[in-house]
ZADO-1210 file (C-alpha; in nm, 4 decimals, padded with zeros to 6 digits):
<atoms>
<atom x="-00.4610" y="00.1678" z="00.3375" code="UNK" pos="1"/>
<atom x="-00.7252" y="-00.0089" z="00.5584" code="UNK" pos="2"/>
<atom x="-00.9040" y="00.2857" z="00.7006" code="UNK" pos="3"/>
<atom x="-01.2761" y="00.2910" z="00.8111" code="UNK" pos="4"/>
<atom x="-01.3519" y="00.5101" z="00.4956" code="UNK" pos="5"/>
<atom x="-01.1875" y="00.2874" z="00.2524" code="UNK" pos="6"/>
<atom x="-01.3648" y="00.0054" z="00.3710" code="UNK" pos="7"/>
<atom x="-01.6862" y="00.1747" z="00.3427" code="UNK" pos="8"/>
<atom x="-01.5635" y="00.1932" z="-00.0408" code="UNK" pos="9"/>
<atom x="-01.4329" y="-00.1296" z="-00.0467" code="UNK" pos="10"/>
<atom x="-01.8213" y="-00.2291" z="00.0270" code="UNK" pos="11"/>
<atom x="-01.9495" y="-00.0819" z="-00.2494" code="UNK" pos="12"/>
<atom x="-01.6819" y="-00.2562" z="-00.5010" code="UNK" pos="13"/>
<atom x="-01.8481" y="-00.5457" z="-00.7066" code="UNK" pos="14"/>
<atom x="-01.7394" y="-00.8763" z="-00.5979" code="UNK" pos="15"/>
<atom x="-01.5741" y="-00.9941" z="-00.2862" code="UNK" pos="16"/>
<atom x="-01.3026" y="-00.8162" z="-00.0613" code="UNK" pos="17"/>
<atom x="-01.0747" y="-01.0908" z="-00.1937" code="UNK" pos="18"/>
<atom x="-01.1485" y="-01.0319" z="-00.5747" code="UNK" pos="19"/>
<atom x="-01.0236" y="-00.6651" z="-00.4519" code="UNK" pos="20"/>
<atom x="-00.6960" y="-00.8034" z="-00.2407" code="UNK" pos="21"/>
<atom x="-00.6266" y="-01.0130" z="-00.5890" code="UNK" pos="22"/>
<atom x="-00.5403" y="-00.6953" z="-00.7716" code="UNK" pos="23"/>
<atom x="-00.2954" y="-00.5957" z="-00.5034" code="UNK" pos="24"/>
<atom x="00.0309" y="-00.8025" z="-00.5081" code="UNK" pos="25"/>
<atom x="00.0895" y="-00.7907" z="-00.1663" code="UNK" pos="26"/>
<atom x="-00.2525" y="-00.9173" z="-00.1658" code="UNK" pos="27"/>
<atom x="-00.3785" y="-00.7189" z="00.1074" code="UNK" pos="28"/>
<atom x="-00.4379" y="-00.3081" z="00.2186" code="UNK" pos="29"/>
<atom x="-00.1973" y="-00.1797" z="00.3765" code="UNK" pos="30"/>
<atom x="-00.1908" y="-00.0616" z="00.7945" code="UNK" pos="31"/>
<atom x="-00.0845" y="00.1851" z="00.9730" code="UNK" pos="32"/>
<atom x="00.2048" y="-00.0440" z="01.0985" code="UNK" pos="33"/>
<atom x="00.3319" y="-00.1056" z="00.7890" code="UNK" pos="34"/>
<atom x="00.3596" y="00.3082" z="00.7243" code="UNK" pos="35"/>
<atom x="00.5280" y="00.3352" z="01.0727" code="UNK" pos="36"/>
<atom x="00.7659" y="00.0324" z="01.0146" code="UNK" pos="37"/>
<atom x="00.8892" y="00.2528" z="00.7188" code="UNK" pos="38"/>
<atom x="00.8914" y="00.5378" z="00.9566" code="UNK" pos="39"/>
<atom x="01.0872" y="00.4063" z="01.2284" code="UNK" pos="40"/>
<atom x="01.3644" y="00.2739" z="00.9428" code="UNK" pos="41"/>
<atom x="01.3718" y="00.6538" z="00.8381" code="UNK" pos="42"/>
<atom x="01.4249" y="00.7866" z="01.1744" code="UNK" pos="43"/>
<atom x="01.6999" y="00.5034" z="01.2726" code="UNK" pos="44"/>
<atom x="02.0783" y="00.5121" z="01.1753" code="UNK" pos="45"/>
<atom x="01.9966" y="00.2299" z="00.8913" code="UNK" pos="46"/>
<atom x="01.8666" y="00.5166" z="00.6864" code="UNK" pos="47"/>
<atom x="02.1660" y="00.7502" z="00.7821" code="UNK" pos="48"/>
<atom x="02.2442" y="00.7505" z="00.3371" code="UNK" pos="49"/>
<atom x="01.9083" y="00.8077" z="00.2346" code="UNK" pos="50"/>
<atom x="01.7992" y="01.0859" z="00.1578" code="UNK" pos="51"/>
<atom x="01.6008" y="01.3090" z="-00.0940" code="UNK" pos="52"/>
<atom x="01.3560" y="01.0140" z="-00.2418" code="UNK" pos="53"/>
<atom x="00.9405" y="00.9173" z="-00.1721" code="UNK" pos="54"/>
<atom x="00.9180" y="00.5894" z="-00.0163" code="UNK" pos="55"/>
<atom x="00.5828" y="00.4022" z="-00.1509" code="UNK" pos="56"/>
<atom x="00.4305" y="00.2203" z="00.0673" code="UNK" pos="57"/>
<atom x="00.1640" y="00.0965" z="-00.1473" code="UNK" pos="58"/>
<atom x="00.2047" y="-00.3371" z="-00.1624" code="UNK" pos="59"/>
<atom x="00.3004" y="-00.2877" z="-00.4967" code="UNK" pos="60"/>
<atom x="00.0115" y="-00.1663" z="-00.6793" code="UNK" pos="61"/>
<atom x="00.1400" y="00.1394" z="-00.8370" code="UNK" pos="62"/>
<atom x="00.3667" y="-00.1184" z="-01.0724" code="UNK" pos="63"/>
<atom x="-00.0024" y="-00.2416" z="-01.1531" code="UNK" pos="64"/>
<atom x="-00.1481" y="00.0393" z="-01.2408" code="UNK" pos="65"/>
<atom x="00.1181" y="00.1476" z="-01.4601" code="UNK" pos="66"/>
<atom x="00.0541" y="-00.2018" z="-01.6906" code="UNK" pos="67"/>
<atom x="-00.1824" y="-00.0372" z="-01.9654" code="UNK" pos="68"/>
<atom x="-00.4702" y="-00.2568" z="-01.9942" code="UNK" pos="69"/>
<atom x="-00.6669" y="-00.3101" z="-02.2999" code="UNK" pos="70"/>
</atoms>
């Protein structure tokens, strides 16, 4: 997510911020809108037959990480 202390990481990674947004397949951090879009979808009668699951909001990267790299 694109908080002030990520960034502050995100200045210490080698490279540029876009070598960083590469590895992400949304190709960007996330915001705080994005986790209240999902939010407000919970809360509404769209999500009335969900129910008992984790919805990542992560642009994809955990499918990333999971890909063993050698």
């Amino acid at each position: 997510m694109d908080t002030a202390p990520f960034r502050q990481w995100l200045d210490s990674f080698p490279g540029s911020d876009e070598d960083y947004f590469s590895q992400i397949p949304s190709g960007r951090l996330g915001t705080t809108e994005d986790i209240a879009r999902v939010a407000a979808f919970l809360v509404s009668d769209y999500s009335g037959y969900v129910n008992g699951v984790t919805v990542p909001v992560e642009g994809g990267i955990a499918g990333v990480l999971a890909i063993p790299r050698v």
